[in-house]
C-alpha positions as CSV (number, residue, x, y, z in Angstrom):
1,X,-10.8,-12.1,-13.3
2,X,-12.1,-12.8,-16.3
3,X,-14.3,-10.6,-18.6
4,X,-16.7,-10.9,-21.1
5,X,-16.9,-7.4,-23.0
6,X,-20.3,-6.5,-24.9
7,X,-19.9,-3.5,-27.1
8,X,-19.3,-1.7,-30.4
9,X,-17.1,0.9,-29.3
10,X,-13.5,-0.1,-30.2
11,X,-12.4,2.5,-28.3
12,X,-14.2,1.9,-24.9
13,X,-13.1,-1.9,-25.8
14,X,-9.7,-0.9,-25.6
15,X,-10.1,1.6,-22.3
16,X,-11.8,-0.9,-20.7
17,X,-8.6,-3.6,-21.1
18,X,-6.3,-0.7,-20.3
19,X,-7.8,-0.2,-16.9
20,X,-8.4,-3.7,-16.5
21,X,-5.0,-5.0,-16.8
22,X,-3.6,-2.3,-14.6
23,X,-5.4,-4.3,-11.9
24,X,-3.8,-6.6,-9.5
25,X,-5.1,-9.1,-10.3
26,X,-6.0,-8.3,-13.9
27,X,-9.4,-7.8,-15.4
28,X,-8.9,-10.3,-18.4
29,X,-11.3,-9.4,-21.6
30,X,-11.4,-12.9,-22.8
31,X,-14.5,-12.3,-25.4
32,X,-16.1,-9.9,-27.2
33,X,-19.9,-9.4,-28.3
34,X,-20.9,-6.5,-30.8
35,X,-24.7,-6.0,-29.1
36,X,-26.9,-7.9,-26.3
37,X,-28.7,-10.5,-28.6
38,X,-25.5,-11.6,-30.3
39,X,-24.2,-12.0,-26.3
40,X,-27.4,-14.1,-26.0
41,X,-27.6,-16.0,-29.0
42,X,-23.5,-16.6,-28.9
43,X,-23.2,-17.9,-25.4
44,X,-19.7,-18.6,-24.5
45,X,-18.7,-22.6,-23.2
46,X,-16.9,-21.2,-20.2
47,X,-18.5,-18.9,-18.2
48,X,-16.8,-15.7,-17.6
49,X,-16.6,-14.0,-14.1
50,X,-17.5,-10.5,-14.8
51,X,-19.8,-9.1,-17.9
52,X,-19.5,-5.8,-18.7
53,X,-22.2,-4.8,-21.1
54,X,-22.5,-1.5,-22.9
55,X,-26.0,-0.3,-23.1
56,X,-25.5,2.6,-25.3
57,X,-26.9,0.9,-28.1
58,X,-29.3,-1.4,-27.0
59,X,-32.8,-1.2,-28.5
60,X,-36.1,-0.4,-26.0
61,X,-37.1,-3.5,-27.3
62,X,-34.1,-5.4,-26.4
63,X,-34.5,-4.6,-22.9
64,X,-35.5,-8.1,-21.9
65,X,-32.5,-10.0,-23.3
66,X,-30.6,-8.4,-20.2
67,X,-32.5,-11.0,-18.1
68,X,-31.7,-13.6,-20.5
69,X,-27.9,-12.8,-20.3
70,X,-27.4,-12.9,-16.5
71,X,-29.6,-16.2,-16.5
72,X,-26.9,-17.6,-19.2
73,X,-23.7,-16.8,-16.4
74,X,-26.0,-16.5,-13.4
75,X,-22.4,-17.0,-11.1
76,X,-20.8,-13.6,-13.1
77,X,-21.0,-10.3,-11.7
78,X,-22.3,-8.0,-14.2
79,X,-21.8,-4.3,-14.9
80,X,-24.1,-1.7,-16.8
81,X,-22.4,1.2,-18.7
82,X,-24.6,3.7,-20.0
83,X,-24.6,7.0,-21.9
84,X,-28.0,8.4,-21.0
85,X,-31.1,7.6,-18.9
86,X,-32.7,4.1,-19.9
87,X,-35.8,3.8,-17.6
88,X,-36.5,0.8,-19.4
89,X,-33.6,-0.9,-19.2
90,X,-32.2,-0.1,-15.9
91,X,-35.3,-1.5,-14.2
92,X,-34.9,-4.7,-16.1
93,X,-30.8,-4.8,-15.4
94,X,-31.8,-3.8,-11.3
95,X,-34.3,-6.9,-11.8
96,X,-31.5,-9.4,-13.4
97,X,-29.3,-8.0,-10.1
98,X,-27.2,-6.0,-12.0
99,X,-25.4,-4.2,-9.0
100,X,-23.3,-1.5,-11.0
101,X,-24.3,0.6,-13.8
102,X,-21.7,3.4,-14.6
103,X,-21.9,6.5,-16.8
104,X,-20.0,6.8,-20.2
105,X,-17.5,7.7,-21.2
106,X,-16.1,5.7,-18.6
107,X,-14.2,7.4,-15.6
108,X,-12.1,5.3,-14.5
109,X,-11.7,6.0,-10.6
110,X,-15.5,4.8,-10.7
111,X,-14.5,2.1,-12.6
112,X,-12.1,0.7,-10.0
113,X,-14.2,1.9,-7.1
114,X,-17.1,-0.4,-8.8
115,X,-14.3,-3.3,-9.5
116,X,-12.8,-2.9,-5.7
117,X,-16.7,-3.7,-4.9
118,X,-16.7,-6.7,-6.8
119,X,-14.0,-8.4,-5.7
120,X,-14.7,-8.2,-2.0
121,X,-18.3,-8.7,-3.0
122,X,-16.8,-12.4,-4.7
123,X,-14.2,-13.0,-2.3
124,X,-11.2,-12.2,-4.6
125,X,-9.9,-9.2,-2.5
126,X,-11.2,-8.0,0.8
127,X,-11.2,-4.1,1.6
128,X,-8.4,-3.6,4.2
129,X,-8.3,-1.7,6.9
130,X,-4.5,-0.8,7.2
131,X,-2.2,0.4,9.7
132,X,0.0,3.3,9.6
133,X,3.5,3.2,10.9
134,X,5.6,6.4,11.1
135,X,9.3,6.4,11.9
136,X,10.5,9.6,12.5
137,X,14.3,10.9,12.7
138,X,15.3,12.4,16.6
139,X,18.4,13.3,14.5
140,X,20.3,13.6,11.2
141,X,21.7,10.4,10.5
142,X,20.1,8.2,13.2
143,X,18.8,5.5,10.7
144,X,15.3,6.0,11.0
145,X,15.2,5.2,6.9
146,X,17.4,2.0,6.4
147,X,14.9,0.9,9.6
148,X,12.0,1.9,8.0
149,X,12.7,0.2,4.7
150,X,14.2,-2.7,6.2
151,X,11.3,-3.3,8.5
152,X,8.9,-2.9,5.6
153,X,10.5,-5.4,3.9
154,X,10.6,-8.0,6.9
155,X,6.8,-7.2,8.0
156,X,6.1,-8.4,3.9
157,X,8.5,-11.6,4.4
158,X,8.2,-12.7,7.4
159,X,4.4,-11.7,8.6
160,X,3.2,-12.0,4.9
161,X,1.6,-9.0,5.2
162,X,1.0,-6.5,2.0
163,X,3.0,-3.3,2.9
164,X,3.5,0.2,1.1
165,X,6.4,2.3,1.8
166,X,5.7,6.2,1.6
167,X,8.7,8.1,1.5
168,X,8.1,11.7,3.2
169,X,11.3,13.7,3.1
170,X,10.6,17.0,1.2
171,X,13.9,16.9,-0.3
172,X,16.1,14.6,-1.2
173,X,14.2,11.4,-0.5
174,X,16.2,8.2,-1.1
175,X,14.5,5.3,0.4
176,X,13.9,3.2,-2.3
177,X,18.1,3.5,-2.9
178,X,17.9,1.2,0.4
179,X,16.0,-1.6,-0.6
180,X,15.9,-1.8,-5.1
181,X,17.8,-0.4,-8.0
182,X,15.0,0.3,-9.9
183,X,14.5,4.0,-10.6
184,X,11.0,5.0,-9.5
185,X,8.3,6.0,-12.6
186,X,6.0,8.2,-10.5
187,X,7.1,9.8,-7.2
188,X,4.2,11.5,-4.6
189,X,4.5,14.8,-6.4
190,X,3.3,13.3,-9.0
191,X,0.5,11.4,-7.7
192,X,-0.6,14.4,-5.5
193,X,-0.6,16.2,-9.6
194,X,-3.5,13.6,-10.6
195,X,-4.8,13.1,-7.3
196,X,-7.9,12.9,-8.8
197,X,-7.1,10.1,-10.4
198,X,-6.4,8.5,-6.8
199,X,-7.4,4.7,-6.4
200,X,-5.8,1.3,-5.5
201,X,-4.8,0.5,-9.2
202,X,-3.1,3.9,-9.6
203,X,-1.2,4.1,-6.3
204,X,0.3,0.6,-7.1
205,X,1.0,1.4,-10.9
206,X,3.2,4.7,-9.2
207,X,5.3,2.1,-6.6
208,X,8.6,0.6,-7.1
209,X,7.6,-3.3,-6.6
210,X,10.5,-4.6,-4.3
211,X,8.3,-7.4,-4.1
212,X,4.7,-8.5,-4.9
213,X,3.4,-7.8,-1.5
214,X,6.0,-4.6,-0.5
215,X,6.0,-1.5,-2.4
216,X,7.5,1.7,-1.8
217,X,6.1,5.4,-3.0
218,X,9.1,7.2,-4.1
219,X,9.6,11.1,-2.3
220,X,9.4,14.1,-4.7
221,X,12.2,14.2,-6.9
222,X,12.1,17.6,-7.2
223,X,12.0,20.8,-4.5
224,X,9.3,23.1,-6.6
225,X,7.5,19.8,-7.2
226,X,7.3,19.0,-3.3
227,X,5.8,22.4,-2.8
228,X,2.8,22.1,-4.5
229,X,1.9,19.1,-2.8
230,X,-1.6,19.7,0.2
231,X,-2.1,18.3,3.2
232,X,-5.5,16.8,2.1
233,X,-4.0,14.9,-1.1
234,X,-1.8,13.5,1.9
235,X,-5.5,12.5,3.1
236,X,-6.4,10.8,0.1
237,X,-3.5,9.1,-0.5
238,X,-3.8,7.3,3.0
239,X,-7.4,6.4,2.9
240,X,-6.7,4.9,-0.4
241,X,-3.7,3.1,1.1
242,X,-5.8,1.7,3.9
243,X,-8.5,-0.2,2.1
244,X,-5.5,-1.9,-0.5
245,X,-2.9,-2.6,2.4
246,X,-2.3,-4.2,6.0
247,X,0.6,-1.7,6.9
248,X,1.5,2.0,5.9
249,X,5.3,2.6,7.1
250,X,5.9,6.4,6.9
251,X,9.4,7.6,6.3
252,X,8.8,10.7,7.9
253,X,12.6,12.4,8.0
254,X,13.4,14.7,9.9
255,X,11.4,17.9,8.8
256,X,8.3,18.3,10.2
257,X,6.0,20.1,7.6
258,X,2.0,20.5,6.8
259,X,2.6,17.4,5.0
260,X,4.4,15.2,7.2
261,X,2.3,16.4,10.1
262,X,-0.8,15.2,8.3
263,X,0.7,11.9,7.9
264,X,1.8,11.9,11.6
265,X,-1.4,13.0,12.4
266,X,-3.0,9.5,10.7
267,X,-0.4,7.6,11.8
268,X,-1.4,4.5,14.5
269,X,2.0,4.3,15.9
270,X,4.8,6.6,16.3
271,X,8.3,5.6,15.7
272,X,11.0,7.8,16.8
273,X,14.4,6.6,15.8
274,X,17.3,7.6,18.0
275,X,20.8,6.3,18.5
276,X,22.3,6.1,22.3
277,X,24.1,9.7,23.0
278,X,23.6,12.7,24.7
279,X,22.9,15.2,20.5
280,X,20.1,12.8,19.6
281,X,18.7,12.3,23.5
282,X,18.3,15.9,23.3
283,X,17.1,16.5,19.8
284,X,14.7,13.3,21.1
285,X,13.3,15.1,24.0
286,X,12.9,18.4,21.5
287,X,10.6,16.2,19.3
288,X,8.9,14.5,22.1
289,X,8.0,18.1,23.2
290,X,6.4,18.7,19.9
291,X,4.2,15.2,20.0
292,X,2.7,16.0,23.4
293,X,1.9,20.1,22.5
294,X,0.2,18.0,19.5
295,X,-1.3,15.8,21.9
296,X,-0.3,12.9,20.3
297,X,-0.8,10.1,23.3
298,X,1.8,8.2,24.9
299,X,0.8,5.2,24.0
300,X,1.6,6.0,20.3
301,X,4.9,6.8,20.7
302,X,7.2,4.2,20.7
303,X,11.0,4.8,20.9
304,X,13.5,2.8,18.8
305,X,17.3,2.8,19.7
306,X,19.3,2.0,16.8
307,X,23.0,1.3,16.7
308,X,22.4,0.2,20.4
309,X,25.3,-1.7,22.7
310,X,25.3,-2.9,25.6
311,X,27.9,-1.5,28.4
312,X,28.0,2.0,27.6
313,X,28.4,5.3,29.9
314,X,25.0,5.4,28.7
315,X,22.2,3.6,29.8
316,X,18.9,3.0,28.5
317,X,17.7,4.0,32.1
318,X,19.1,6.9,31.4
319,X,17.4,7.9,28.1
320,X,14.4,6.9,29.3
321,X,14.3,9.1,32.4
322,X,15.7,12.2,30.3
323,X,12.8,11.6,27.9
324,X,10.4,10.6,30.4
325,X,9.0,7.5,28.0
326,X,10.1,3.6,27.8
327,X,12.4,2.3,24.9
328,X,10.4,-0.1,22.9
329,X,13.2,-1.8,20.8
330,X,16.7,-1.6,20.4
331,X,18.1,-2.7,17.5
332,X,21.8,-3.8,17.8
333,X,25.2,-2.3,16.2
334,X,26.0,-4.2,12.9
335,X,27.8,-1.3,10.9
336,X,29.3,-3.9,8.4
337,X,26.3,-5.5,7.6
338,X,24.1,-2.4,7.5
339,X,26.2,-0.3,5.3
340,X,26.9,-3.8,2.4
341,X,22.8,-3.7,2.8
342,X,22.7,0.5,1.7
343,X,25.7,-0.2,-0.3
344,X,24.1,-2.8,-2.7
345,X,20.4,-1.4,-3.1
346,X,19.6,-4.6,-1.2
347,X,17.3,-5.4,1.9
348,X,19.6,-6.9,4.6
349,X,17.3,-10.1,5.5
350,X,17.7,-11.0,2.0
351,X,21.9,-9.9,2.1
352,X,23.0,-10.9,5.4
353,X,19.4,-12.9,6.9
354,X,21.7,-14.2,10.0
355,X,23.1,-10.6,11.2
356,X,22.3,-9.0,14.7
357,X,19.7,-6.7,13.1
358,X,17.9,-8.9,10.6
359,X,17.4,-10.9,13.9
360,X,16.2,-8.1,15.9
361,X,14.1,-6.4,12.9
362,X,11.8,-10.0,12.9
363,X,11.6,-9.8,16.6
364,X,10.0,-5.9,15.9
365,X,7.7,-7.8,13.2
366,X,6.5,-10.3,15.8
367,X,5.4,-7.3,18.1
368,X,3.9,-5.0,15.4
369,X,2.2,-8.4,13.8
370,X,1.3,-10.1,17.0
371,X,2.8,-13.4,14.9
372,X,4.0,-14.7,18.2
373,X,4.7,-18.4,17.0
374,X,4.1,-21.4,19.4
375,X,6.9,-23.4,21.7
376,X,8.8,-20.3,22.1
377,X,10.2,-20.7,18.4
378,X,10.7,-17.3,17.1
379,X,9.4,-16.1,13.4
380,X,12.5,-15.7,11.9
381,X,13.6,-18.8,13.2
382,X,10.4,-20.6,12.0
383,X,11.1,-19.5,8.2
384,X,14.8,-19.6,7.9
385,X,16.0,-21.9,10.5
386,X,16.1,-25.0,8.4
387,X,18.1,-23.0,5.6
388,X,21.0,-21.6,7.8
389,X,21.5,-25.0,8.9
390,X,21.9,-26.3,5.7
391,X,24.4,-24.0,5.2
């Protein structure tokens, strides 16, 4: 978006295009005015998109050049910063349909709050209303988090959805090791340290950008760290996540805490991740105990079988009677594939796109989407089909 500034203050010039350019997409300063008349007198050729106008020094008498202004980029949106009451001038700016007058200096969460109205007010971003996804460990080492990343990856490929990855475990959280090499800048300790801070720009500044519409939140790096975290930054975090992003998939671990049990408890659907044999039906059941004390509803929980093949002495019949709920996806045994995916820091529909299980994780996106594609022709299939038979 693109921004005419109207101020003295070199200083809130330069906070104003730090903040702005942290945006996705940017707030783009691109002109300057030192006071309101020079903005009138020195109109710009193109029209900018937003004006941001800095009333601190603007004369009583100079009121009525605000209406002037607006009626010189009557398609911008235009914001009001202000040190003080202005009786004056706020009644002429409310008048011009100035919709946003902030207080100086400048706090920036209100800032991006007033931004985040503005672009859903000109169509540039709408506010989401995202859905959380928790997949949840019945057992150590049952692959809850290379499924978790990996999905999060396919729902932003293949559904073209805009996804964030939180990473829950309270120690010794790797999932971003599963799907990038790039070491993470801010974990969730450290957001849940400036949660006051919390808003769409800031979350996204703290992620590890796999790609432009899938980020993942990086787990505390640090034991002490992870203690000081609340449940209610755990609050804030999500209903920030919500309004900037279509899906929330929680890496929940294994550990249920104050913290993961927030998240569990915001959670839309359940996912607990088991593999077929008898120490994870039985740490399963365990954990399935716990949801319905917590009277989580059935409908929310939705079992995964990972690792799963066919012609076992187990059965799923017989998982699903010891648990007493239905299996809602297996995905199949590819240990090679899998483990080159972990190995290389590298999502496994971008390493090995034809494997059982990139297969099977679009056939999970189709269901959690609802992306069912006509004639029968499977999503996957849709966007890669022509490419593997190229090959």
């Amino acid at each position: 978006m693109k921004a005419l500034i109207i101020s003295r203050d070199n200083l809130l010039h330069a906070e104003v295009a730090a903040q702005g350019s942290a945006r996705m997409p940017a707030v783009q300063l691109v002109a300057s005015r030192l006071g309101l008349r020079d903005a009138v007198e020195r109109v710009l050729a193109e029209a900018p998109e937003l004006v941001i106008l800095d009333a601190s020094e603007v004369a009583p008498e100079e009121a009525e050049l605000v209406e002037r202004l607006v009626k010189h980029y009557p398609r911008a949106c235009c914001m009001l910063l202000t040190r003080g009451p202005q009786q004056e001038l706020l009644i002429r700016a409310m008048r011009a349909g100035m919709r946003e007058v902030l207080p100086l200096p400048l706090v920036h969460r209100a800032f991006h709050e007033a931004m985040d109205r503005i672009e859903v007010e000109t169509g540039v971003a709408h506010m989401r209303d995202g859905k959380a996804l928790a997949f949840i460990s019945c057992k150590g080492g049952s692959g809850a988090t290379f499924l978790a990343t990996n999905f999060g990856y396919a729902l932003a490929v293949l559904a073209e959805r805009k996804v964030l990855l939180i990473d829950l475990h309270g120690q010794f959280g790797d999932a971003t090791l599963y799907v990038s090499d790039q070491k993470p800048a801010m974990t969730l300790s450290d957001i849940c340290a400036q949660i006051a801070r919390m808003d769409g720009a800031f979350l996204d500044s703290c992620l590890v950008h796999v790609t432009p519409n899938f980020g993942v939140l990086a787990a505390a790096d640090d034991p002490h760290q992870a203690g000081t975290m609340k449940p209610e930054h755990m609050d804030a975090i999500m209903r920030v996540a919500r309004q900037h992003y279509d899906y929330i998939v929680l890496d929940v671990g294994r550990q249920i805490d104050a913290i993961s049990l927030r998240a569990l408890d915001s959670a839309d659907a359940i996912y607990p991740v088991l593999q077929l044999a008898l120490p994870d039906i039985r740490d399963g059941r365990r954990l399935l105990d716990i949801f319905r004390s917590l009277g989580y509803p059935g409908e929310r929980i939705r079992l995964i079988v990972n690792r799963y093949e066919r012609g076992g002495k187990l059965r799923l019949a017989d998982l699903e009677q010891a648990l007493g709920a239905e299996v809602m996806h297996t995905v199949p045994n590819d240990y090679l594939s899998a483990t080159d995916s972990v190995n290389q820091g590298v999502p496994l529909l971008q390493l090995s796109r034809s494997s059982p299980v990139a297969r099977s994780l679009a056939d999970l996106v189709e269901v959690v989407a609802a992306r069912r594609v006509p004639e029968s022709k499977g999503l996957f299939d849709r966007l890669f089909g022509r490419s593997e038979s190229e090959l």
